[in-house]
C-alpha positions in Angstrom: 116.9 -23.4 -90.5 113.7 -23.0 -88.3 115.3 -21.5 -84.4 114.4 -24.5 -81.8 112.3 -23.7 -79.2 114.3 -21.7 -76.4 111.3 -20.6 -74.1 110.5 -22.9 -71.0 106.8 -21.9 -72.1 107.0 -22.6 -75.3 108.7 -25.9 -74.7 105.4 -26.7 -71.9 102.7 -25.8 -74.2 104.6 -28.2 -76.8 105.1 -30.8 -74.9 100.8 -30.6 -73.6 99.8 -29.9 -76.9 101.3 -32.6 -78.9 100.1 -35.7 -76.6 96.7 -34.3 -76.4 96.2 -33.8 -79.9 98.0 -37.5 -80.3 95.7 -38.7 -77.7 92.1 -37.6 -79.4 93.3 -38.7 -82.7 94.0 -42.1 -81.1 90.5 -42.0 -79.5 89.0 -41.3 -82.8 90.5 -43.2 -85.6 91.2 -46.5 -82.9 87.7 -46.2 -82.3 87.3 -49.7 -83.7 89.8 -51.4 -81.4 89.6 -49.1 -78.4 85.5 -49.4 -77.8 85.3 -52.7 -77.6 88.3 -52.6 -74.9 86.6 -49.7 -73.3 83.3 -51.5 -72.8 84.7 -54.7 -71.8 86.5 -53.0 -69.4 83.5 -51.2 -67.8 81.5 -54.6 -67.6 84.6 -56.4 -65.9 84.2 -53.6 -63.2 80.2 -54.7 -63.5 80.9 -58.0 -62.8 83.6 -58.1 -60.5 81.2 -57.9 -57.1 79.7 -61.1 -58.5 83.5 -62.9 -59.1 84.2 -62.3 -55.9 80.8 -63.6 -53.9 81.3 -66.7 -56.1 84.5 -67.1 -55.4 83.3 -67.4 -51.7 81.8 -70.5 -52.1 84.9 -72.1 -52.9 85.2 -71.4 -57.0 88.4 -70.9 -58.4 88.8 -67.7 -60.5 88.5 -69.5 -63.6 84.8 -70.9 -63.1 83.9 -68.2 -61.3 84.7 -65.4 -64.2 83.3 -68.2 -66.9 79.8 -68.4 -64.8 79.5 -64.8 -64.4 80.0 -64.1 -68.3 77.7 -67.0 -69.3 75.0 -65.7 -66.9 75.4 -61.9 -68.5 75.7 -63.4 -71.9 72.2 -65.1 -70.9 70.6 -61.9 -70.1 71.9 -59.8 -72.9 70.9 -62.4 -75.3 67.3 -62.6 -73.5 66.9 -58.8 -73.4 68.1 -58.6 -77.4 65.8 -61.1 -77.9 63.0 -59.6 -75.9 63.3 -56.3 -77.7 63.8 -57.8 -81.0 60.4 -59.4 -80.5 58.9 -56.1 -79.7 60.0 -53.9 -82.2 58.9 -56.5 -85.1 55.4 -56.4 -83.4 55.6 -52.5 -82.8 55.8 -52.6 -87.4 53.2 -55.1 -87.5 51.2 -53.0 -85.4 51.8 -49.4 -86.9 48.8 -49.3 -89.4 46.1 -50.2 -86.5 47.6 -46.5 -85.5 47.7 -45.1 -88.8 44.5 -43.1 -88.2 45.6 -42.2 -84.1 48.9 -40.5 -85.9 47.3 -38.7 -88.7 44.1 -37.1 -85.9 47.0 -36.1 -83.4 49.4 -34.4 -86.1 46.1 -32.8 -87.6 45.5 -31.0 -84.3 48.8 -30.3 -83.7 48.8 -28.6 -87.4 45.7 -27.1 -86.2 47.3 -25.1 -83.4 50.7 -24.5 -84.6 51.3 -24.2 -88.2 47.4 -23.3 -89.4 47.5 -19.9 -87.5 50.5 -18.6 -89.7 49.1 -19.9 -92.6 45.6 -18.3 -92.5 48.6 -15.5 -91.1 50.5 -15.4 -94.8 47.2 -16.4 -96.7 45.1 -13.0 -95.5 49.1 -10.7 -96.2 48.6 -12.0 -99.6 45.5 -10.6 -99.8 46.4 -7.3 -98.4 50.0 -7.2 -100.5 49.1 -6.4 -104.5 49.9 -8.9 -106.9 51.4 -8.5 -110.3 49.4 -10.6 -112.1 49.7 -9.0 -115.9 53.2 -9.6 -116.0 52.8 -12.9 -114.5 50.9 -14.2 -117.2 53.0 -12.3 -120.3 56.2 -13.7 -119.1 53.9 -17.1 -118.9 52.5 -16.3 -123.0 56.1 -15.6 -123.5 57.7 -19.0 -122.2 54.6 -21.2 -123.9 55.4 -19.4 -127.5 59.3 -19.7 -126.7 58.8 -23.5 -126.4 56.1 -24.4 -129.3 59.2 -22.5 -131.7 61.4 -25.1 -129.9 62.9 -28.6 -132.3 61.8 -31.9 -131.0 63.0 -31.7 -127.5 65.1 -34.6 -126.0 63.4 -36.9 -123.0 64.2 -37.5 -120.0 65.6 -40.9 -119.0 65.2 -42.4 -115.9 67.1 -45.1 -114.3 65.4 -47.9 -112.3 66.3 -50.5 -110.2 65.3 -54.1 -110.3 63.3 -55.7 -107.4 65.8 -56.7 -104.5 65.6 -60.8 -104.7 65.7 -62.7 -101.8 69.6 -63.6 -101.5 69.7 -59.6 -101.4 67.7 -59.1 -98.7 69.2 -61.6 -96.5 72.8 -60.6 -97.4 72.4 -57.0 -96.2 70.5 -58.2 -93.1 73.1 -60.3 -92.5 76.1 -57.6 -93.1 73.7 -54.7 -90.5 73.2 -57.9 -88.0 77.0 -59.1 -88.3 78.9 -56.1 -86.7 77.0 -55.6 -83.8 76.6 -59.4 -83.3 80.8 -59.6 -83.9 81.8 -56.7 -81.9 79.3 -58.2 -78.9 81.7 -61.5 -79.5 84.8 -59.6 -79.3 83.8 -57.5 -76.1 82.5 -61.1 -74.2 86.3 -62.5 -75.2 87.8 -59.6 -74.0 85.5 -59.2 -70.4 86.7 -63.5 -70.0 90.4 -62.4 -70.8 90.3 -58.8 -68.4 88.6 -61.0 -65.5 91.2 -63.9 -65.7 94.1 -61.5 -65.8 93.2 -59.6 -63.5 96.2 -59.3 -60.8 98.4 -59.5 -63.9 96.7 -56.0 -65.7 97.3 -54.7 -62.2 101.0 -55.4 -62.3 101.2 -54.3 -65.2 99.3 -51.3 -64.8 101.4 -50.4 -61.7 104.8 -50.6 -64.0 103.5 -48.6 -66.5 103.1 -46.0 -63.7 105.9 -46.5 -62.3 107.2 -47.8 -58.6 108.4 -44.7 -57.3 104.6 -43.9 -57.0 103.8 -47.4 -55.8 101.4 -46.6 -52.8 99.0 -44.3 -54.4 98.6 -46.2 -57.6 97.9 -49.7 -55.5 95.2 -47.3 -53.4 93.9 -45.6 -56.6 93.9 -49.6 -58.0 91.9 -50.9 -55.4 89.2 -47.6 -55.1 88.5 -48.0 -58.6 88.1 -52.0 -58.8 86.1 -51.8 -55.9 84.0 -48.8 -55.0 83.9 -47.6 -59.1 82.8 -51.3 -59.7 79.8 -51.4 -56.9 78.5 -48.1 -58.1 78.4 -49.4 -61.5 76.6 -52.7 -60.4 74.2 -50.9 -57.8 73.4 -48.6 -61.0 73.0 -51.8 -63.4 70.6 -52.2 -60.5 68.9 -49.4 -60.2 67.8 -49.1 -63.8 66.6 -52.5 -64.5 64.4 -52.2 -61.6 63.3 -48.8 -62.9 62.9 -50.3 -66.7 60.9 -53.1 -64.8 58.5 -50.5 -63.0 58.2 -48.8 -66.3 56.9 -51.8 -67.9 54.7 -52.9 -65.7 53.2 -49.5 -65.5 52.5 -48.6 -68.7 50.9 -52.2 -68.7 48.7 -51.8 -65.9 47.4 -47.8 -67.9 47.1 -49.7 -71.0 49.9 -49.0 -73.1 50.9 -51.5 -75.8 54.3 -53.3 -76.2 54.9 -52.0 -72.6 58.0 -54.7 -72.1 60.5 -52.7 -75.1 59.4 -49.2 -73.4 60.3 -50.7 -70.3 63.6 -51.6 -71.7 63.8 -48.6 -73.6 63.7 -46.5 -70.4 66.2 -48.9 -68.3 68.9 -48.6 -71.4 68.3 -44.6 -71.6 68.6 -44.2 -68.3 72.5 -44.7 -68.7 73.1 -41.7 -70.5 73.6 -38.7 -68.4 70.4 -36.1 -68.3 69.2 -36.3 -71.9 68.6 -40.2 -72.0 65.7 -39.8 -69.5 64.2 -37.5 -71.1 64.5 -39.2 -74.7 62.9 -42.3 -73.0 59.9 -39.7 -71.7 59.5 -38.3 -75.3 59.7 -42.0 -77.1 56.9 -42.9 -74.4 55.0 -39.9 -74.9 54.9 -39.7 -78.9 54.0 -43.8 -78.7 50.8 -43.6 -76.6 49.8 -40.5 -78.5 50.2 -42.3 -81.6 48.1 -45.4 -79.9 45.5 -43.4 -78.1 42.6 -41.3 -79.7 42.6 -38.8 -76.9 45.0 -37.4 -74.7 44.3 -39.6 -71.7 46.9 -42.2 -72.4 49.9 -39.5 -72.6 49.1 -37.9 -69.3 49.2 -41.0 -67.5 52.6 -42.4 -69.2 54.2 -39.1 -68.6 52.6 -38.5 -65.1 53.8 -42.1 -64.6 57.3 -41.7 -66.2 57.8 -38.5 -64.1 56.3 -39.6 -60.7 59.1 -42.8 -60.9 62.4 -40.5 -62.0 61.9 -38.5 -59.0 61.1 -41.1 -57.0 64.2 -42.7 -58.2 66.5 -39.8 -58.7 66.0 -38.1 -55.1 64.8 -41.5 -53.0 66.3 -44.0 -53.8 69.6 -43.2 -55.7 70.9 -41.3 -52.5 70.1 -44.8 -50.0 71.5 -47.0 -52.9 75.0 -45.1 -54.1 75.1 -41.8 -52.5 73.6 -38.3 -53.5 75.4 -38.5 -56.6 78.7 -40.0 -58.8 81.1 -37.0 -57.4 81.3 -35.7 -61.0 79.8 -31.7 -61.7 76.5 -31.6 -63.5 78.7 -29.8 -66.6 81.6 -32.1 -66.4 78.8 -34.9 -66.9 77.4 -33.1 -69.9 80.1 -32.1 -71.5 82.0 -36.0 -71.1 78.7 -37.0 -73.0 79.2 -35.0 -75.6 83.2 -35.2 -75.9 82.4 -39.1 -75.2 79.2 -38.7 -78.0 81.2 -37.4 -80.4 84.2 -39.8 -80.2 82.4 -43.0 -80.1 78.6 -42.1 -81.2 75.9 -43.8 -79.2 78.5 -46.0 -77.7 80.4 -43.3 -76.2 76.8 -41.8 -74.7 76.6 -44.9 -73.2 80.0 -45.2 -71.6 80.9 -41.4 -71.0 79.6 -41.5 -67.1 81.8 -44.7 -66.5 84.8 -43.7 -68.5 85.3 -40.2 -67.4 84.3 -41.7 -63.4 87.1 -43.9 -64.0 89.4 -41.1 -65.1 88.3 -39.2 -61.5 89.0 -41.8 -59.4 92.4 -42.5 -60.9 93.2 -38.6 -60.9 92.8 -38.2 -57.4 95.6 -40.3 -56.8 97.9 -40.5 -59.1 99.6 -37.1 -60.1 100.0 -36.8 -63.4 95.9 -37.2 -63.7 95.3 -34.9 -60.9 93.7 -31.9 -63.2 91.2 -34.2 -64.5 89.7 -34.9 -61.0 89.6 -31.1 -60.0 88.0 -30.1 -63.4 85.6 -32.8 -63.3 84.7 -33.7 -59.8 81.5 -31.9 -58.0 84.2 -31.2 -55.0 85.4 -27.7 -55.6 89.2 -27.1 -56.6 89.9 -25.0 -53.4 89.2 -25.9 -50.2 86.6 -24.3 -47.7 89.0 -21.6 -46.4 90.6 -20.6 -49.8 87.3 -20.4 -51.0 86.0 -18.1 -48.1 89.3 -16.0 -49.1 88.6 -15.9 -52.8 85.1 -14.5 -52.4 85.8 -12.0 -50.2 88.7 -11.0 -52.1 86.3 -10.6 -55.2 83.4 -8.7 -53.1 80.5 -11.8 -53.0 79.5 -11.4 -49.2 75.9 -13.0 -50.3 77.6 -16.1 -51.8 79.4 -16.1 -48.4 76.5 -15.7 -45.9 74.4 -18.4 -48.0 77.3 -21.1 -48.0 77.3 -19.8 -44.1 73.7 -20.4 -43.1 73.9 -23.5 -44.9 76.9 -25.1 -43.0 75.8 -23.8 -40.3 72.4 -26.0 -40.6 74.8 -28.7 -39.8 77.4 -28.0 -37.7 78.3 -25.4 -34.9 79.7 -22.4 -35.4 83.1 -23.4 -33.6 83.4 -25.6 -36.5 82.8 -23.1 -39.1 84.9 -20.6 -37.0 88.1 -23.5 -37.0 87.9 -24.6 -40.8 86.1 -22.0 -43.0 86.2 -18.1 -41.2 89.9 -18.2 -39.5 91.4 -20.3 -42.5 90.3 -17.5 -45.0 91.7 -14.6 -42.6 94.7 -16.0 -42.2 95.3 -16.3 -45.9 93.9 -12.7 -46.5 96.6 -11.7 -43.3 99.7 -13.7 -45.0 98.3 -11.9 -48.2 98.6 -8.7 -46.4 101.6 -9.1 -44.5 103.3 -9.7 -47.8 101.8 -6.7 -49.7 100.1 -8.8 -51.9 97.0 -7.2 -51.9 96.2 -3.3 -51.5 94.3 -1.4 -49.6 91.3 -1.7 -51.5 90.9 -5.5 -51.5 91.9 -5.0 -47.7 88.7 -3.0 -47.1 86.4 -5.5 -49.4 87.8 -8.2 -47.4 86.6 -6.2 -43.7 83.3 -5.3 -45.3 82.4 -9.1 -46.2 83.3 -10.3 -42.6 81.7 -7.5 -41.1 78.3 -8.1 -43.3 78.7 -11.9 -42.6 79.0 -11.2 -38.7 76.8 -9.0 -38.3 74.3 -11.2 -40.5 75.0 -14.1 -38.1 74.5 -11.9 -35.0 71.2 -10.8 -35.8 70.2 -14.5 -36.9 70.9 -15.5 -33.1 69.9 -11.9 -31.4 66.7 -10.8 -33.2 65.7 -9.5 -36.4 65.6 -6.1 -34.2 69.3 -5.5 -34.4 69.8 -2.5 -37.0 71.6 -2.7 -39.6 74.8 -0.5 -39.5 74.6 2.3 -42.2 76.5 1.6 -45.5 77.5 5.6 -45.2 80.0 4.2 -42.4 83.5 3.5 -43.8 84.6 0.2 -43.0 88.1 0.9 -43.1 87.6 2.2 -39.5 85.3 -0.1 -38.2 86.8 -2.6 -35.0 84.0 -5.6 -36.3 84.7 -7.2 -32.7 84.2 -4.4 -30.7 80.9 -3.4 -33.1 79.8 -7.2 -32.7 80.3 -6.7 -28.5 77.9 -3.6 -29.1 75.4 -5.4 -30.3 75.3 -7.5 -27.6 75.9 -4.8 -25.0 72.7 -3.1 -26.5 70.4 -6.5 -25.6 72.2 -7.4 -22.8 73.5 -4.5 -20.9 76.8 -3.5 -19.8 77.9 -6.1 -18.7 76.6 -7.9 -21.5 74.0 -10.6 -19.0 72.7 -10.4 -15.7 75.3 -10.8 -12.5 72.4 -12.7 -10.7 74.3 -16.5 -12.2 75.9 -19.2 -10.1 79.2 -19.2 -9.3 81.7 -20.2 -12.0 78.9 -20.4 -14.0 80.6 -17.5 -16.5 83.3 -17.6 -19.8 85.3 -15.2 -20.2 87.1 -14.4 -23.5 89.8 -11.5 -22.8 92.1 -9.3 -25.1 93.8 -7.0 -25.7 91.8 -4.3 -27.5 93.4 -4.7 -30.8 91.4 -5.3 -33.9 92.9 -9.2 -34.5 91.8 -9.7 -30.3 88.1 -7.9 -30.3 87.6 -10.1 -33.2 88.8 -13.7 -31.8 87.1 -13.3 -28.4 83.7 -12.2 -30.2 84.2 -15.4 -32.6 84.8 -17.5 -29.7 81.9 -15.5 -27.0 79.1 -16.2 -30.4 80.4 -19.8 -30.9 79.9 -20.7 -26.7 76.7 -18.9 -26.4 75.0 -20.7 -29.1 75.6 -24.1 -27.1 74.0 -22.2 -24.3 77.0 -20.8 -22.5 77.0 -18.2 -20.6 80.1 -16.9 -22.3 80.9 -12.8 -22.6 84.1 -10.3 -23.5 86.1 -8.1 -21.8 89.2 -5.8 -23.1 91.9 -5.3 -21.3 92.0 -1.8 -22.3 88.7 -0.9 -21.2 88.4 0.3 -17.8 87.0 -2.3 -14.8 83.1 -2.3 -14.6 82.7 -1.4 -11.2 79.6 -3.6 -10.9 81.9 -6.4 -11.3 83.9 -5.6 -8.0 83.7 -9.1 -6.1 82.3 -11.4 -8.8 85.1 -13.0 -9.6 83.8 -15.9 -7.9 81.4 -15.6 -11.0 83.8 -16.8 -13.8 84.7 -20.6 -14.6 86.7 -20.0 -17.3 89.0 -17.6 -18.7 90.2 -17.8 -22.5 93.3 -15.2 -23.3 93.7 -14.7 -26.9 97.0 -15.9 -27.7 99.8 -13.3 -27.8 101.7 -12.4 -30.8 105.2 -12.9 -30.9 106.1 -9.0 -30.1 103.3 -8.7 -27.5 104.6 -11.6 -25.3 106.1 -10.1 -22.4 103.2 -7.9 -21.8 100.7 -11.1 -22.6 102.9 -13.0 -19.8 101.8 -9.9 -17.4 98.2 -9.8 -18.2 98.3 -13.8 -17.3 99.6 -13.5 -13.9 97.3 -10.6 -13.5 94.4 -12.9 -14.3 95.1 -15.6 -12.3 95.6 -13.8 -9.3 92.2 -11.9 -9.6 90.4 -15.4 -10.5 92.4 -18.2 -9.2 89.4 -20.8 -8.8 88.6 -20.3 -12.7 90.8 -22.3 -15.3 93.0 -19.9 -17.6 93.2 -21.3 -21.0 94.1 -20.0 -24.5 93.6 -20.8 -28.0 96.9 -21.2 -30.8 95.6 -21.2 -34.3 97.6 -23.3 -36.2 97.2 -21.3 -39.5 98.2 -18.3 -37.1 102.1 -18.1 -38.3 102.9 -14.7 -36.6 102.3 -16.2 -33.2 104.6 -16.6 -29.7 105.8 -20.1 -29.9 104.0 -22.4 -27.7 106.8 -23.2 -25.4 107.1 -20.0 -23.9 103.0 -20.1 -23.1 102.9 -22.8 -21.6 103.8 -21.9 -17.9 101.4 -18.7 -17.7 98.3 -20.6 -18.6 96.6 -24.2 -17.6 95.9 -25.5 -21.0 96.9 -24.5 -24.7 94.2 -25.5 -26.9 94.4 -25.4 -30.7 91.2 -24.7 -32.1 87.6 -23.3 -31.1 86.3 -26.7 -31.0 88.8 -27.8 -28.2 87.6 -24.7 -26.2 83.7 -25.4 -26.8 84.6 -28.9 -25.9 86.3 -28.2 -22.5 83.7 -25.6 -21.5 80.9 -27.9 -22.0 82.9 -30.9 -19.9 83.4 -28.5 -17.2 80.0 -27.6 -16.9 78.7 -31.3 -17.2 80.8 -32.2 -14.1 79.9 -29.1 -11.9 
């Protein structure tokens, strides 16, 4: 007797394995039954937007699903009959380009393959030949076969002529699956559109009620939003098949209408379809065109309306993109390509959109929409984290600079930088990660930092030397150097309106020299006047009477061991600066901190974010 399986692993990968490899034989071998179900359910979602603005002028559902198939049944028949047309006169056309073909492939012999041939003929001529035993062994073989008897012939087998009931039967039997599965597809789009709320039902008690909410929202996002991308796309690439056309018309190009079409159908499949439509279009006016002329201006053409298209008007129409990642599009072509053939090209950006939308809410499909989605898996924090952690501060500074470009640095401070530290401090805290990883983690903030000072000080700021070890580096305080070093001492002038100064305090630890730096570089770049101080430090003596100087005062928030002496430091403050407003910042994500409660009554205001405190800096200046 085989043992059963008594790992929890082994039991998992089991139980994965089996309905996967259930599933793609299902996809492959129901093929038949499942495409025409797949496609009719994409071109319900197609024709859904136009259900619903007919129904608006008072049609029921049924004449409103029956006179949005008969009017897509009109224009598939119109377009099969268009291109049908076309390619019949494309064959009657094909000897008046005989001569065209055979000049191009000549020259195109005459640069490629000729080389290497005049390449092997002159190696022969170099390489001796064996030529006396070539023609002995050919003496040999003659004599061999005049002693031979009377040697059997060979027999051939032909065919008779094709007669006309032939020819049409097999044009019939190629016309009649196409022409039956279209049938079977337009009976199942009537069937899908009339049932509608009932599939939903169904659908939802399939799933199961428990998850009733997110299956009704993950309903509704894909029957609406999934079904006006697909229509703006329909859109989209009719109107570029009809530019197409009427281009290659205008430069001359024959049969222009099936190129047209050619391109619009193409266009569907991911990446590759465009550019089999541009090769099609190319090899076709070569082959109609003596000279080179009329393939310039059909690529130039081709290439001048898919940028056009692709990076103008795709992004007004239906956003920048579907959501889907470049490779999850490629390889759903192929995975899709290989199940279904052409079909499947055709279908694998709607079907594995579909399977996105779904996957983000509904659990069970949730891996789907993080492999597949352009959206990252982690969010901006845990990625911050996970490159630092793996030593990729140039990944880091280039995702900086570029959020940067459109947002503040508060922002980037609240939901990218302090996210990441506090998972690398949890991390820490829980011996997770060693030393090492500790001091790669220090080195990328402090690159990053310092990267982002000099970016809004100067390119004159020098860079620190690599020879320094990082491990005793204070990035705050080296950050409040650098400014120091620009700005003097006192890090600005004195000679400043009254309550005209921020200023960010602490307590000289690493954790506080590195908050009030964050929060003096996120002020100033809104054009605060906003600087650092340590408690630890001794008193400037310039500063003796300008008190009056300071607005605002941010304390970093205390940690819960250091409150008593935080509560001190407040009182301190407040009765050196009692005009300006004391305020401090709790981090959510900061877990080690003093609860809020006993904060409350040494300060005016507990914010919880940078954004809050750039938000009532700015209002306080705007109404003094």
């Amino acid at each position: 007797m085989e043992k059963p399986l008594s790992s929890p692993s082994q039991r998992l990968t089991l139980g994965r394995v089996v309905p996967a490899t259930c599933l793609l034989l299902l996809l492959h071998f129901g093929q038949d039954v499942l495409r025409p179900i797949a496609i009719a359910g994409v071109l319900s979602l197609v024709i859904a937007p136009l259900v619903r603005k007919l129904g608006r002028f008072h049609l029921g559902r049924t004449p409103a699903t029956l006179v949005s198939v008969v009017l897509v049944a009109i224009c598939v028949v119109w377009m099969s009959a268009v291109l049908t047309l076309q390619l019949v006169a494309v064959g009657a056309d094909f000897p008046r380009y005989k001569a065209a073909i055979t000049s191009k492939v000549e020259s195109i012999r005459e640069v490629t393959v000729r080389p290497f041939e005049r390449l092997e003929a002159e190696l022969k001529g170099v390489v001796p030949q064996n030529a006396p035993a070539a023609a002995s062994t050919s003496r040999s073989r003659a004599n061999n076969n005049a002693t031979l008897p009377n040697e059997p012939l060979p027999v051939q087998i032909r065919q008779s002529a094709p007669t006309a009931g032939d020819i049409v039967s097999r044009l019939l039997s190629s016309v009649w699956g196409p022409v039956g599965e279209a049938g079977i597809v337009f009976v199942l789009l009537i069937f899908i559109l009339l049932e509608h709320e009932s599939l939903s039902d169904r659908f939802i008690r399939v799933i199961g009620v428990a998850e009733l909410g997110p299956t009704v929202q993950a309903l509704s996002e894909t029957a609406e939003g999934v079904s006006r991308f697909f229509l703006s796309q329909f859109v989209v690439n009719a109107t570029f098949g009809v530019v197409v056309g009427m281009g290659l018309w205008l430069i001359g190009v024959p049969h222009a209408a099936l190129w047209g079409s050619i391109g619009a159908l193409l266009r569907f499949i991911p990446y590759v379809g465009v550019l089999g439509a541009a090769a099609l279009i190319a090899v076709f006016a070569a082959a109609v065109d003596p000279g080179w002329s009329l393939l310039l201006w059909s690529l130039g053409l081709f290439a001048a309306l898919e940028l056009l298209v692709a990076h103008v008007v795709e992004p007004q129409v239906y956003g920048h993109s579907t959501g889907l990642a470049p490779l999850a599009v490629i390889v759903s072509a192929l995975f899709w390509g290989a199940m279904w053939g052409p079909v499947g090209l055709l279908l694998s950006t709607p079907l594995t959109l579909c399977i996105v939308v779904v996957g983000r809410h509904v659990r069970a499909m949730e891996p789907f929409a993080i492999l597949l989605t352009e959206a990252p898996g982690l969010n901006a924090g845990q990625r911050f984290y996970q490159r630092a952690l793996s030593g990729n501060p140039a990944a880091i500074i280039q995702d900086a600079h570029t959020y940067l470009r459109r947002a503040g640095f508060a922002k980037y401070c609240d939901h990218v930088l302090l996210p990441g530290l506090a998972l690398a401090a949890a991390d820490s805290r829980a011996g997770r990660i060693d030393e090492r990883q500790r001091e790669r983690i220090k080195a990328t903030v402090f690159r990053l930092l310092e990267n982002l000072a000099r970016a809004e000080f100067g390119r004159r700021i020098r860079r620190r030397r690599s020879t320094v070890s990082l491990s005793e580096v204070n990035v705050g305080a080296h950050l409040r150097q650098i400014r120091e070093s620009r700005l003097g001492p006192w890090q600005g002038s004195l000679d400043v309106p009254s309550r005209s100064i921020v200023l960010c305090v602490g307590f000289g630890t690493e954790r506080d020299d590195l908050l009030t730096e964050l929060l003096v570089q996120a002020l100033r770049r809104d054009d605060v006047d906003a600087r650092s101080v340590s408690l630890q430090q001794p008193q400037d003596p310039s500063m003796a009477g300008k008190s009056v100087l300071v607005g605002t005062l941010f304390l970093i928030y205390p940690m819960a061991e250091a409150l008593e002496a935080w509560r001190a430091a407040a009182a301190e403050l407040r009765a050196a600066m009692p005009q300006a407003v004391l305020a401090t910042v709790l981090l959510p994500l900061d877990d080690t901190a003093a609860p809020e409660e006993a904060c409350r009554e040494s300060v005016d205001l507990v914010l919880h974010s940078f954004l809050e405190a750039e938000a009532l800096v700015l209002r306080g200046l705007k109404s003094s």
